[in-house]
C-alpha positions in Angstrom: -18.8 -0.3 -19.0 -15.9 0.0 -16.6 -12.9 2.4 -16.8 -9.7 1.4 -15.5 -6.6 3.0 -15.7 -2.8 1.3 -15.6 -0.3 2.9 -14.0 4.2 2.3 -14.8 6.4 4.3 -13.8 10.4 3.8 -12.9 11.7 3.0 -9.6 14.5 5.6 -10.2 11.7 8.1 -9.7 8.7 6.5 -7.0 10.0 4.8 -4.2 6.8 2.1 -3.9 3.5 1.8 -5.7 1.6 4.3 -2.9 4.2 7.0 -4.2 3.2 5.8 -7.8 -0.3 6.1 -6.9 -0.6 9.1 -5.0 1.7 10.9 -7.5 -1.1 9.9 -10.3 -3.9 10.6 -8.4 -3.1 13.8 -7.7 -2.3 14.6 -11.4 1.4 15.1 -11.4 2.7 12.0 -12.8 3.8 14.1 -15.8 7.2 15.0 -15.0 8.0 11.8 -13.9 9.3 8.8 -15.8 5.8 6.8 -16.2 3.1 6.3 -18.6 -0.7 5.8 -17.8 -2.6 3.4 -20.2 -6.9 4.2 -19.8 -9.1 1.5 -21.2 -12.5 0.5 -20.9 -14.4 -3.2 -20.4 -17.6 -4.2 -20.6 -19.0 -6.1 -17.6 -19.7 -8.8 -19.8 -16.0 -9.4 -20.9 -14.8 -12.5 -20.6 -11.5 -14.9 -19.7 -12.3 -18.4 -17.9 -11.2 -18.4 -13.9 -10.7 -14.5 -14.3 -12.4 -12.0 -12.9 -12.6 -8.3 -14.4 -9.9 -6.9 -12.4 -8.0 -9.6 -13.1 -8.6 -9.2 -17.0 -7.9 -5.2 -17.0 -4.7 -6.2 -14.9 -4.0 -8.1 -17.5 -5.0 -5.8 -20.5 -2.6 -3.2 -19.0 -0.1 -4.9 -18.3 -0.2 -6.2 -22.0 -0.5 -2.3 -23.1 2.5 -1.1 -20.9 5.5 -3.8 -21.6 5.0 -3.5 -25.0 7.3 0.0 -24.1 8.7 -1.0 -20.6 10.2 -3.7 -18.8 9.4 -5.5 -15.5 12.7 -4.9 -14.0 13.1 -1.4 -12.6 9.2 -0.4 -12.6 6.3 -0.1 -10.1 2.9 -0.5 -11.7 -0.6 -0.6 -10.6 -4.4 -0.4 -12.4 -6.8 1.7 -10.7 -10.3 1.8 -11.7 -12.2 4.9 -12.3 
């Protein structure tokens, strides 16, 4: 099993994705105007001409614009 975690947050509030990172990372992202999305996937999971980062990419993004919007975000997945 592989733990991944997608990060979105608002570009009124990081200026890039290392500021979006490094704000998660070190565990301060709650104040901010973001949302983290944690998941898991087994190493045997599946999409043709995907790899697993590219699935869990995928997965997140899925999780996170079901609330946000493209426009006006940074977002990035991070495995644990």
């Amino acid at each position: 099993m592989r733990n991944f975690v997608y990060v979105i947050g608002s570009t009124d509030d990081f200026c890039d994705e290392t500021e979006l990172r490094s704000t998660y990372l070190s565990g301060n992202i709650g104040d901010k105007n973001a949302s983290v999305y944690e998941f898991d996937l087994s190493e045997s999971s599946s999409i043709t001409g995907c790899g697993l980062s590219e699935i869990a990419t995928l997965i997140g993004q899925g999780m996170a614009f079901e609330s946000w919007s493209q426009d006006g975000t940074y977002s990035l997945l991070i495995e644990k």
